[in-house]
Every structure is written in C-alpha cells, then in structure tokens.
N, C-alpha and C positions, 0 to 999 in steps of 0.2 A: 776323559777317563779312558777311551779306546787309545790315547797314543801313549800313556802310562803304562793300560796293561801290555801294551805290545812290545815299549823298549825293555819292561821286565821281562816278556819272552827274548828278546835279541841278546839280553844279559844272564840270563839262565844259558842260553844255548851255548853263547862263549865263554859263559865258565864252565860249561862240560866238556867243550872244545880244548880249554887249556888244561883240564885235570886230562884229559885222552891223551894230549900230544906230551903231557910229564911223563904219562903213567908208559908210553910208548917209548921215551927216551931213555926211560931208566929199563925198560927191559930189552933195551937195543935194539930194537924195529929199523926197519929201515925208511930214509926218509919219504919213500912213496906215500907210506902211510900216513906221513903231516903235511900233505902236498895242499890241505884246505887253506891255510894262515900260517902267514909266517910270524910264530906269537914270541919268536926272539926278538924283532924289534918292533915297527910300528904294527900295532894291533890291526889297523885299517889296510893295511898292506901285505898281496899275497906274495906269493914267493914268484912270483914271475913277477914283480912291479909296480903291478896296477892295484889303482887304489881302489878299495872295493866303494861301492856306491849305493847306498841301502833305500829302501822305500821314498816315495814321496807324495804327500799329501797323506788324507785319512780318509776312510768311509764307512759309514755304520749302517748295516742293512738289519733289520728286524725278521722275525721268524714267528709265528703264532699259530699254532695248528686250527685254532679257532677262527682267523679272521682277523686277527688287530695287529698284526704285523704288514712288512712290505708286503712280506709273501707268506703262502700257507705250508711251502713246504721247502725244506732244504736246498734239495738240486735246483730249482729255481731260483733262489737265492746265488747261487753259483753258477747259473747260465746268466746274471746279469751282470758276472763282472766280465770286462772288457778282456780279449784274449791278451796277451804281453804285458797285462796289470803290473803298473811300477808304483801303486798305493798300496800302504796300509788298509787292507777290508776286515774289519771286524761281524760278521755274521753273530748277530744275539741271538740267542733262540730260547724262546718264550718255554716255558716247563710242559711237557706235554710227550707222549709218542708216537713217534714220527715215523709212520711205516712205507719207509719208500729206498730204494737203492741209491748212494749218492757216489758220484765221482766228480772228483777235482783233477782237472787234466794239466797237464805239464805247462802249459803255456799262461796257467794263473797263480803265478809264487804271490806270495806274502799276505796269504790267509788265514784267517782265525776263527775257529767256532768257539764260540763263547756261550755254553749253556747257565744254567740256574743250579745248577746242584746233580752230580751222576745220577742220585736215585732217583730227581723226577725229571731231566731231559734227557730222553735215548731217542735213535736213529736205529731201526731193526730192520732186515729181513730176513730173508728162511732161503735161500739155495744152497745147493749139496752139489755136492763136484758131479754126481750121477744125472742129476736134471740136465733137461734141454735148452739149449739156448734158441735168440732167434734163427740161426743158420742150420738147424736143428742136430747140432753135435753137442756131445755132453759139454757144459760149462765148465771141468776139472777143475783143480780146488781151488787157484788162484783168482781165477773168474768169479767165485762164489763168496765174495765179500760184502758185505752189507756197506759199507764204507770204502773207497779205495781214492789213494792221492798217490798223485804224481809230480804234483809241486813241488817244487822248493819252498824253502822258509814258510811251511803252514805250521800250527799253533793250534792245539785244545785247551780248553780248561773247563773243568766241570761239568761233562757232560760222557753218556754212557752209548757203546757202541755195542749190537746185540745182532750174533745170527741165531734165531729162535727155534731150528733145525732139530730135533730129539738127539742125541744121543742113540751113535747104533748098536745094537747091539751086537755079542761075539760073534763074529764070523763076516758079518756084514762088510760089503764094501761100496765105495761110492758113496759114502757120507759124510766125507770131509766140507766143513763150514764154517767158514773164515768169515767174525765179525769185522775186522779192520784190517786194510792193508794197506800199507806203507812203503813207497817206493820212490818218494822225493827226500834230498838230501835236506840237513839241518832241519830236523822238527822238534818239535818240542811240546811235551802233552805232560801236564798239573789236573790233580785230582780228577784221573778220568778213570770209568770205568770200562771193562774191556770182558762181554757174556759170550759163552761158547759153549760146544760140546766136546766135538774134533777140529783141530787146528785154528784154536782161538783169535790169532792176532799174526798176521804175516808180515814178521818185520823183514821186508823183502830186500830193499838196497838202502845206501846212504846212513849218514850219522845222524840217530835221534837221542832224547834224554825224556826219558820216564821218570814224574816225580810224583808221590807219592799218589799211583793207581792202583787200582785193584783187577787183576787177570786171573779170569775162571774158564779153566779145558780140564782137556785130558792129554790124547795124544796128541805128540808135536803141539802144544797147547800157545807154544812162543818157538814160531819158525823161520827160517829165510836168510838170506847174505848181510842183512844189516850190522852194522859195528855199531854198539847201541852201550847206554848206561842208564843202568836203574836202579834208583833213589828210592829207601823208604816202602818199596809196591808189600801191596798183600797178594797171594798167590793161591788161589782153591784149587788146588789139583782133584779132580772127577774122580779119577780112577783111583787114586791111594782111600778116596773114601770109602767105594766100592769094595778093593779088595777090603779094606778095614773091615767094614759090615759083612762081609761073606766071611770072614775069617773066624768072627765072633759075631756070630748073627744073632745072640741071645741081649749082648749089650747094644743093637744097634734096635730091637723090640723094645727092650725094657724100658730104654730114652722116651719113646713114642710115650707107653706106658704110665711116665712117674710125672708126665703130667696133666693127666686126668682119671677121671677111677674108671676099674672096669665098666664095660657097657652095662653088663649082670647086674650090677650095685643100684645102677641107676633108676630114678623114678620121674617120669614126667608128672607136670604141674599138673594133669588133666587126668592122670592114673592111666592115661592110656597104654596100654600092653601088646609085646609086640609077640610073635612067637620065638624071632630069631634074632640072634644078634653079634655083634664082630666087632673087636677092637682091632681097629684100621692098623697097619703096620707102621706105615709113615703120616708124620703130617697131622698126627696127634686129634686122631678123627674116631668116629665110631660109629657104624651104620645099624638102624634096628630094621627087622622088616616082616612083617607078614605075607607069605604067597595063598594066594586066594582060589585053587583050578578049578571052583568048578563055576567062578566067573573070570577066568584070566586075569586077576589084579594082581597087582602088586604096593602093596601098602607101606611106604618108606619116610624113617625118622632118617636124618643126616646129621649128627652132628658135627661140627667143628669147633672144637675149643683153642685156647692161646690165641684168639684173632682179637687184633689193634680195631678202632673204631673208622681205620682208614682202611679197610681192607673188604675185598669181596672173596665169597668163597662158593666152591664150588661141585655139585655131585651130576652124575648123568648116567649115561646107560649108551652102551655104543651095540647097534642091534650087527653088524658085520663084523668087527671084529675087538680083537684087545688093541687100545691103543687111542689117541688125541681122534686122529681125524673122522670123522662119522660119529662123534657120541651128541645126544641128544642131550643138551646138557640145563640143569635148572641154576639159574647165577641167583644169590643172594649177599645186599652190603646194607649195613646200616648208614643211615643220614645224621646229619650232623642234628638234628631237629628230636632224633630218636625215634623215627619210625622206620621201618626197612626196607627196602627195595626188593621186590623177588619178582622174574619173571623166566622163562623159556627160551632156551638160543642153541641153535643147530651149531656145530661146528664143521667146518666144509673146508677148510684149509690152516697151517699153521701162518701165527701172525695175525690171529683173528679179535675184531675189536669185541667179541662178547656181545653182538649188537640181536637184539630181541627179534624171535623168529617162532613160527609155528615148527611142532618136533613133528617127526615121524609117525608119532603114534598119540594116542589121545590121553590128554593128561585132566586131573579133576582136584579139587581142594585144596589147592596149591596155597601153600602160606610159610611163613617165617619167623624167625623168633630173636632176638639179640639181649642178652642179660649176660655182665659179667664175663665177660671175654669169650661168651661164648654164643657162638651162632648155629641153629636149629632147624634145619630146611622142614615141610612136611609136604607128600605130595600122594597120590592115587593114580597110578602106572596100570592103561587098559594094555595087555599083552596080548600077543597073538595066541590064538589057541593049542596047547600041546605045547607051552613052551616049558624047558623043563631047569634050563640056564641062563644067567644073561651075562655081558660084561660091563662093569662098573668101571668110572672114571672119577677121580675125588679132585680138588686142588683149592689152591686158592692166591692170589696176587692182590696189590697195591690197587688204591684208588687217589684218583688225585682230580677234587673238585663232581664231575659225575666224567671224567674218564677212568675207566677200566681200564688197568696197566697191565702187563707183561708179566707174569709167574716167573718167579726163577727156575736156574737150568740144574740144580743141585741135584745126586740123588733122589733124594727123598721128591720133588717134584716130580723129574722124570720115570719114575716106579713107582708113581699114585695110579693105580691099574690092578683090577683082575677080574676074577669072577665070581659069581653065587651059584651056586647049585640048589636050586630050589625046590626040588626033591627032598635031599638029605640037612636042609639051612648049615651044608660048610660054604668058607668061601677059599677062595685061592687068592695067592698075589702074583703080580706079573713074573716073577721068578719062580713057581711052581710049587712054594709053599703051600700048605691046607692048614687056614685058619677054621679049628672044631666052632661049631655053634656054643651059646651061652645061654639058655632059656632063662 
C-alpha cells in the first residue's frame, strides 16, 4: 500500500510538472524556468543527461499519540530516518493531535505523512514571529511554523497542519504565524488541511501541487517564492469575514440568533430563574446568570446549542484580562453512553489539551446537561469581594475518542470573549458592543 500511494504521489507531481512546463511554453517563459525535466523527450531524463534516479526500497513508520505506534510523536519519527534517505518513508500517523513542532531537514527527501483524515490528524503549535527563540532573539515569521520541510520530494495526504496563535488584532505587530512551511522542491500535498490566522502557509521555494486542500488566514494567508499549482483547494479568508461582519453587523447577530430562541423565552426543566441574561453573539450560546454581593457568588447557566455529540464545549471567567490565556475555564462533552463529562481546567498557555485542573477561585454545584443538540453547563462562582465585573470566555471544539481537539481559528471562535457587568446585568463583546440584559 505505501509504495502505491507514493508512486500516485510521484505521478501527481509530474503531471503538474508537465501542465507547468506547457502552460510556461505557451506563454514564452524562458527555458530557465523548465530547467527541472526535460518533458520533450525521455520523461526520466534531465536536460543535462542524467538519468534521474528515484527512491529505493520502502519504510513504514507508525505515529500514535497514544502509545501504539513506533513512536508517540512526529519529529521522532523523522529523526529516525537516516540522514541522505534514498527510501521511500511513509510516516502513518494514527488520528489524534499532535502538539509539537516538526521539521524535516534537507538531507531526508522522499517523505510522506500520511494521516487518517485532515479533521482528526493535525500537527499544531502556537509561535508568532514576536516570541523568543532559544538564542533569545524574536523567531520572525518564518521560524514560527508549526511544520517546516526542507526536503525534496516530501508528500502529505490527509492530514491538517495548525498554528493555534489568536488572531491580532488592529494595530498589533509581531504575530505573524505560520502553520506550514515549504522550502523543498517537488512536493505534493492531497486532502490536507492548512489552520492559521496571519501568514497561514509559507509557500517559501521550489515547485509544489496542492490538491484538493483547504487554507484558512488572513493576511499574506499564502506567501513566499514558491511556483506552485492549486487544484480544487477551498480558501477561508479571516479578514473578508470580518470586514463582512462589521460592515453588516446586524446579519452577522441575527445568524447567531435564528438558531436558538432568545434567552428571555427560555425556561429551564427545574423552573430555575435567573435574574440576568444575554444572547451570546457568536457561536450560537446564551449565558443566564444571577450576581449574589452580598455573598460574592455568582450563579451561571451556559448554554450551547447546535453542538454534535462529538464535541466539547466550553464557558470560563478570565480574572486578568479579556482573552484565551488565564481564563478559568469549565469544559463539558457528552459520552457516547449518554452521560456527560464536566470538570474544571485552567488555561495557562495556547495549544492546551483542556486537561482537568483546580481554578483560581472556588467553584461549587458544578454539573451538566446534554438534550437535543444542546449542552447546559451549571456552576456557583465564589468571587472576590467588591467585585463589580468579570470577563467571560465561551467556545467550543471537536472530541475524538476522550481527546479534546483544537477550536477552530474562524471569527466567530476567536471573538468568543467579553464582559459582564454585574452591577447593571449588560454584557460586552470583545469588540466593544453592549449586549442590554433580558430579565
């Protein structure tokens, strides 16, 4: 099977090689530019003579973030292949994600990740051109790729590359975050995915062929010196959503809206009454809550409606500021058995497994609810005294097996953020809207 799928990548590649070097002759290029194969006569034969010489032998290395693979993680997989590798290596990698920084260096061609499907194998991390490296100088953007090859003749298929970095906002600089970058010639990547915010995917040198992927950024979202062809891709541009939603910010509410009813409308199974309440803006959520001063509580419904039975979702409270990192957050997913999962998890950096932790601050009645597409956190928030606001965090992502996956980078995930004022029961969203209370 590995030396199947690989001579279909070797045959994919040179039929983009020869659509390149037509589509270059008929618009007169000069022949520097088809200096790879000479595809006038023997296919195997460059333009200097020599007969090219492809792979030999085969190797299949396993990948299991669990344990049932050679290895548990990527890059170790690729520090065992030999450096001057003249095999075919097909690297499997078992569904799962994989949070760790991979590079493929120049001196290992003719490699292939071969995941289970984009939406459950991904390879993520989170650095921004503004971080420190180890020599302690910023890492700038190219450094800041979650993925980086320098090979020749490497190969993906079906599997999704992610730097999990926010999204900055106006004005910001130093947050350029580059999922994959590509700087070996002749690659060839089939049903992959490609997550970002700023500068997605660095198609940096050399001829590759993109067939049917999917690439989500914004700015420079697809950058770099590469002479590239792409087949079929689907393309999320960030920012055209953005302006969209700001342009008409009343159809980017109403969406949220038309698929659940107002909070106001609603009645819990238990008649329980809340005083205050907000239809979330994104992400099709709606928070109820009672503030309690003159014992500091805080008393919160969560809802989430439209969630699949493979999904976790998610509300929290960030006591420093608006934003992912520091929010104290409650994760809830249903099991496949029908009972729910709900416990407590700090969040302390991005790229976080969601992994069960004591919060900040003391929590009490904690429970969950899953009926009909919709999920129902309940919890009792002791706050500090004199508190008059807090900031809120909402979200929710994929579950695969009892791993908790990665949130998407869309809008509407990265502006699940704001505030309550718990004085007046308004709240804000992270772009400076005032959602009125709904008693």
């Amino acid at each position: 099977m590995a030396s199947s799928n690989y001579n279909y990548s070797l045959f994919a590649i040179y039929t983009f090689l020869s659509l390149l070097d037509a589509s270059l002759k008929a618009s007169g290029a000069s022949p520097h530019y088809r200096k790879f194969i000479n595809l006038e006569s023997n296919s195997n034969t460059t333009n200097h003579g020599h007969k090219w010489v492809g792979p030999s032998g085969h190797r299949l290395i396993t990948v299991d973030v669990n344990g049932f693979g050679d290895f548990r993680s990527v890059q170790a997989a690729v520090d065992s292949v030999t450096p001057g590798n003249q095999k075919n290596v097909v690297i499997q990698i078992s569904a799962g994600y994989y949070m760790e920084k991979v590079v493929v260096p120049a001196s290992k061609p003719y490699i292939t990740f071969q995941g289970t499907g984009k939406e459950v194998t991904v390879i993520e991390w989170h650095d921004r051109a503004s971080d420190r490296g180890p020599d302690g100088q910023q890492l700038r953007t190219y450094q800041t790729a979650s993925v980086s090859v320098f090979a020749n003749y490497f190969s993906a298929r079906n599997i999704s590359f992610k730097n999990t970095a926010p999204a900055p906002m106006p004005g910001m600089h130093g947050w350029q975050a580059v999922a994959f970058r590509i700087s070996g010639d002749k690659a060839y990547f089939s049903g992959c995915g490609f997550y970002g915010a700023q500068d997605t995917l660095c198609d940096d040198a050399g001829r590759h062929y993109f067939k049917e992927c999917y690439i989500e950024g914004s700015i420079d979202f697809i950058f770099g010196n590469g002479r590239s062809m792409y087949k079929n891709l689907v393309f999320f541009f960030c920012l055209l959503v953005m302006i969209t939603c700001f342009l008409v910010p009343s159809l980017a509410l109403s969406t949220t809206s038309s698929h659940g009813s107002s909070c106001s409308d609603f009645v819990f199974p238990n008649d329980q009454v809340f005083a205050s309440c907000t239809d979330l803006p994104y992400l099709d959520s709606f928070l109820h809550w009672t503030h309690n001063a003159s014992s500091s509580t805080l008393h919160i419904a969560y809802r989430h409606t439209q969630v699949s039975s493979s999904a976790w979702v998610a509300w929290g409270i960030n006591p420093t500021m608006i934003g992912m990192i520091g929010t104290q957050a409650i994760i809830a997913y249903p099991k496949p058995d029908g009972t729910v999962v709900v416990f407590t998890s700090p969040i302390s950096r991005y790229g976080t497994r969601l992994r069960e932790g004591n919060l900040s601050f003391p929590v009490s009645d904690l429970s969950a609810s899953y009926f009909d597409n919709e999920m129902v956190i309940f919890v009792v928030i002791e706050l500090p005294e004199n508190t008059t606001s807090v900031n809120h965090v909402w979200q929710h992502g994929p579950v695969y097996g009892t791993n908790l996956g990665m949130h998407q980078v869309s809008r509407n995930h990265l502006q699940s953020m704001g505030a309550l004022d718990l004085s007046s029961g308004q709240a804000s969203t992270s772009d400076g809207v005032k959602i009125f209370r709904r008693n």
